[in-house]
N, C-alpha and C positions, 0 to 999 in steps of 0.2 A: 422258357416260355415257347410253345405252338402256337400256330396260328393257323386256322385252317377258315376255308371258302363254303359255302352251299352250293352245291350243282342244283338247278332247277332240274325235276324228274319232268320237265313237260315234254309232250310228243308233239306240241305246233308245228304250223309249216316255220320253217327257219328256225326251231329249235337245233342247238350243235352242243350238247351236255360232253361230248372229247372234245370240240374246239375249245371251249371254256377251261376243261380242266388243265389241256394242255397249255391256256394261258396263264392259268394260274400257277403254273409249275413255272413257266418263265418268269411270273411276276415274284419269285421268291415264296409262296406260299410253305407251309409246311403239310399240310393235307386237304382233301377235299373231300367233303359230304356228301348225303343225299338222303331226307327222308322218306317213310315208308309207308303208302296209303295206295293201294293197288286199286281201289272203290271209290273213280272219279269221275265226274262228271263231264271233266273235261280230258284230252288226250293227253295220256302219261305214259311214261315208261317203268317197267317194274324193275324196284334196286338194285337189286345182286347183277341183273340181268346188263344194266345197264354201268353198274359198277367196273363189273368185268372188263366191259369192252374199254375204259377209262384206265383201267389198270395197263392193257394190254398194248394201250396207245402212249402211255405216259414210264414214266423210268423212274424216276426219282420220289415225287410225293404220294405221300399218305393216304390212305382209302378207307374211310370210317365208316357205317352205316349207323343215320342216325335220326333213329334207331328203329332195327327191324320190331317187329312186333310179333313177340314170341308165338300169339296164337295162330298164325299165319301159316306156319312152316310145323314141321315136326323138330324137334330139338336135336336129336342125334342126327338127322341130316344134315342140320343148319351148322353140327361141329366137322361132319366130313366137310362140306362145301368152303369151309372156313378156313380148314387146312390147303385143302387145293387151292383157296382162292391167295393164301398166303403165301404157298411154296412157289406161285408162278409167278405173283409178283413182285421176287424178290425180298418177302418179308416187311409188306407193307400196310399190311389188313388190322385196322382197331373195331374189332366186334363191338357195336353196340350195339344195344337189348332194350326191349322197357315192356312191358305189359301188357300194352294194345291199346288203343285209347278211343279209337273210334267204335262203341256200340255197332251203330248204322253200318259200318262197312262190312263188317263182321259177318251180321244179319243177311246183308245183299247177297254176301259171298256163300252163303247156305251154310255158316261155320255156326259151330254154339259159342254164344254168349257168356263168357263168364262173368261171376260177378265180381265186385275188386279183390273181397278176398283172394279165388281163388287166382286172378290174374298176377297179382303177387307171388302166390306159392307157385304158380306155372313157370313166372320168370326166375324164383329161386333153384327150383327142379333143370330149368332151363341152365341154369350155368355151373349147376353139380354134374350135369350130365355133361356137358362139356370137358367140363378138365375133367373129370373123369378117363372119359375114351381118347382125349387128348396126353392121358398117363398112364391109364391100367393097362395092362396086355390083353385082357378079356374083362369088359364092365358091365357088370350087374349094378343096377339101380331100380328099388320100386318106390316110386313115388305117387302121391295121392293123385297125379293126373297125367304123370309121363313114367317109362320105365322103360329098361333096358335088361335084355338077359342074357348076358354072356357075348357083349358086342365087342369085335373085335374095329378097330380103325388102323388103321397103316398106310402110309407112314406116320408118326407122330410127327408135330411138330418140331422144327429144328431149334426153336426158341419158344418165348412166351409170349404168345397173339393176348395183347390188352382188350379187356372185354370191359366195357364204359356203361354203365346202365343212365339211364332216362329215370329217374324216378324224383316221387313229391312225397307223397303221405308219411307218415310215423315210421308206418313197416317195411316201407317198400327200402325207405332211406339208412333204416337198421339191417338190411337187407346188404346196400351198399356197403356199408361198413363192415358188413361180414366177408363179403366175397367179391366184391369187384376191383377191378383197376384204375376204375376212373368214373369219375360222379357227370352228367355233363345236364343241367337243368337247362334250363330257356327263361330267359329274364322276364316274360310276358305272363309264366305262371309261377317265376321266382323272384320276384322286384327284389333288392338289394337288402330292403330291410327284414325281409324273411328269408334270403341266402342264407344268410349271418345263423341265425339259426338253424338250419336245414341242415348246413354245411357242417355247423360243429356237431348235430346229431352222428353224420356219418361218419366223424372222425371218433367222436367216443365209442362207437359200434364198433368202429376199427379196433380200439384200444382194449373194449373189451374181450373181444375175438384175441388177442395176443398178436393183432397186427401192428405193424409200424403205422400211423395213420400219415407217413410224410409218403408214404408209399402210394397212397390214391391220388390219381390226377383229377385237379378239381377244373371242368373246363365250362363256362358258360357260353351260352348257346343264345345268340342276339342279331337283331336288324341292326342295320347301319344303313347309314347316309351321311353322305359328306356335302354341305352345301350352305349358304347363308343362313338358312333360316330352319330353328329347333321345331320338328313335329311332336305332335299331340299324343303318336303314340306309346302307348307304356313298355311295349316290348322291344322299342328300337332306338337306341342312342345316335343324337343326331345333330345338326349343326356345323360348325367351322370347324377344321381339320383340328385348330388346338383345342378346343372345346370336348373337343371327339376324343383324343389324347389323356385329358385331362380327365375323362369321365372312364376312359376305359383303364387310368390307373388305379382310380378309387377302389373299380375290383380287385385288382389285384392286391391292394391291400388287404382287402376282404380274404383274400390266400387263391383266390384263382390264378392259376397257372398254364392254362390254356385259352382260347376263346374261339368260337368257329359262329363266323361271320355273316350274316344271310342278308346281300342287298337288298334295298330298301327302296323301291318305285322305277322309273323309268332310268335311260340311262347306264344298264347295268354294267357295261364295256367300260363308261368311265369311271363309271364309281368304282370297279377293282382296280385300274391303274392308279386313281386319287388314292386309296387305299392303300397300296402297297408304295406308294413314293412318296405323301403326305402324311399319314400316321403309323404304318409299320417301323421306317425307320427311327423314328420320335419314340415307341414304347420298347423300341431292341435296347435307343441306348438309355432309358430311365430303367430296366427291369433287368438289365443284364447280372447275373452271376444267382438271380430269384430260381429256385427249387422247380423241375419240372415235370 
């Protein structure tokens, strides 16, 4: 079992996204996030950008992006920038991927619109192009909306950087099951009782593809709060620390094996120490020797 944090990408005054991370490496974390929405109303910082400097301040935990959104970037950049970002930090970088999801930002940004079809095929192409120039010595790829020809990347990676995609639909989740390393949804567009399904989709995809499906990490992606009293909202598990415990095993029966964490209202300093001394230790020792 991992367990990883959300960095807020906010730019506020008293925003500190390295104070934070570096707490959470002391409070036992196993990695830390940050999702990607460069088109905000309010003052943000851009991922990689701000990932980096988190990498470069911390030593130990994990650095996920989650999840860049393939239309954003070009894909053979986004597998150089992957490597560097990996080789400096000691081999810490979980690539996650998904689609793109905001229309609107897209638009703002002067970028084309795709539609989900093609957003799908973009993030398949997006992670064929990857381990590709992450393996071949010279990679050619043409694909219906990315290609390569004759790209060379050096150095290759020294291991194998996990690429975790973000997806829901039919194809995107067959998609998973073809080629990813790790499945990571959001409880808010994946409640429990449609995981169950989503999740086994990906793993037969796996199976079919001649993968191992014990091979995908399956990590769900949820608010939390720890406090007297259960809120309303559906994407965020909430309540008294055994409550919280108690609801965060059920996934795991479910087969999730990871979960990255994204606090829940005001408070945010306490709720990761409640966290990490109130329910971390309680799910290490109910899940211990569980598949990761």
């Amino acid at each position: 079992m991992r367990y990883g944090l959300n960095i807020s990408t906010s730019a506020a005054p008293g925003a500190d996204p390295v104070g934070d991370a570096r707490k959470a490496e002391e409070l036992g974390f196993d990695f830390v996030s940050a999702s990607d929405h460069p088109c905000t109303a309010h003052p943000s910082m851009e991922t990689w950008t701000m990932l980096s400097w988190i990498a470069a301040a911390t030593s130990r935990i994990g650095i996920a992006t989650r999840v860049l959104g393939v239309p954003y970037r070009n894909p053979a950049m986004v597998a150089k920038m992957a490597e560097t970002f990996d080789r400096l930090s000691g081999g810490r970088l979980v690539l996650g991927l998904g689609g793109g999801y905001s229309d609107d930002e897209f638009r703002a940004f002067g970028m084309r619109v795709l539609t989900p079809w093609d957003k799908i095929d973009g993030l398949e192409e997006a992670v064929r192009i990857t381990r590709g120039l992450w393996s071949e010595p010279a990679f050619t790829f043409r694909g219906r909306l990315h290609h390569t020809d004759a790209a060379r990347l050096e150095p290759k990676p020294g291991h194998r950087i996990p690429i975790w995609l973000g997806t829901f639909g039919p194809r995107a989740l067959d998609l998973t099951g073809r080629l990813a390393d790790g499945w990571i949804p959001s409880l808010g567009f994946a409640p429990p009782e449609k995981a169950r399904e989503m999740r086994e989709r990906v793993l037969t995809a796996a199976e079919a593809a001649g993968r191992n499906p014990a091979d995908i990490t399956c990590a769900y992606n949820l608010g939390i709060r720890i406090g007297e009293h259960t809120q309303a909202d559906p994407g965020t598990v909430s309540g008294p620390a055994d409550a919280v415990v108690e609801k965060l095993l059920s996934f795991t029966s479910m087969g999730f094996t990871s979960f990255n964490f994204m606090l829940a209202g005001p408070g945010t300093d306490e709720q990761a120490e409640r966290l990490a001394h109130e329910v971390l230790p309680e799910l290490r020792k109910e899940t211990t020797g569980l598949t990761v």
